[in-house]
C-alpha positions in Angstrom: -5.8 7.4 -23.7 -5.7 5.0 -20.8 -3.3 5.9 -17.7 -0.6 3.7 -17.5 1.7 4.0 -14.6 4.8 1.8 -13.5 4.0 -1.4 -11.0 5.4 -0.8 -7.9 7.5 -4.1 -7.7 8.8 -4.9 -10.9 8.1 -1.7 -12.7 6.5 -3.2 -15.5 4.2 -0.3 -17.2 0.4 -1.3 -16.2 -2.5 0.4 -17.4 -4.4 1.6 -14.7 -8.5 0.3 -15.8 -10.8 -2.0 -13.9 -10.1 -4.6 -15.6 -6.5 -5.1 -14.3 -7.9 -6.7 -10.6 -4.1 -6.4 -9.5 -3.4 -2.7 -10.2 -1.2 -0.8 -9.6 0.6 -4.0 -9.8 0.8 -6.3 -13.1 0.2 -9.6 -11.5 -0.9 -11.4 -8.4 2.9 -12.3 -8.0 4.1 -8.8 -8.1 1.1 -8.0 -5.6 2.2 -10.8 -2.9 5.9 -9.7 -3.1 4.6 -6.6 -2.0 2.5 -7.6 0.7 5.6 -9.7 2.3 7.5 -7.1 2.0 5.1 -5.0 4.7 4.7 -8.3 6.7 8.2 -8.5 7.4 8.5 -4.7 8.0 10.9 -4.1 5.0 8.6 -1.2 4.6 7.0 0.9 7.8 5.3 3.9 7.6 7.1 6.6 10.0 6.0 8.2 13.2 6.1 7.5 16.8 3.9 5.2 18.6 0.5 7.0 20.5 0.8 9.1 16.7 -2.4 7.0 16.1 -6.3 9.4 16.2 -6.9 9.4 19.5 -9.6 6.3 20.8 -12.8 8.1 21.7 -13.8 6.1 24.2 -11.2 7.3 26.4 -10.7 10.4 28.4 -8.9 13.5 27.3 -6.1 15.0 29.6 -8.0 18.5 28.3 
């Protein structure tokens, strides 16, 4: 039995195979809403700035 999960956007069930080329979402629309939403910063992913793996190419205060 195929997975089918809910798409993020619209919640439309989608089943989750290779050949849906826009899951987890069930369209190219639902996919763009999606990615506008994170261009405008409606979502963010938390944490303080310098949270980032540190850059080894730079010294370490150790």
């Amino acid at each position: 039995m195929p997975t089918v999960v809910k798409c993020p956007t619209c919640g439309t069930d989608v089943v989750w195979a290779p050949e849906n080329k826009f899951r987890p979402f069930c369209s190219e629309r639902c996919k763009q809403i999606d990615l506008g939403a994170w261009a405008t910063e409606k979502y963010v992913i938390g944490g303080k700035p310098g949270d980032a793996a540190a850059d080894p190419d730079e010294p370490h205060d150790d």
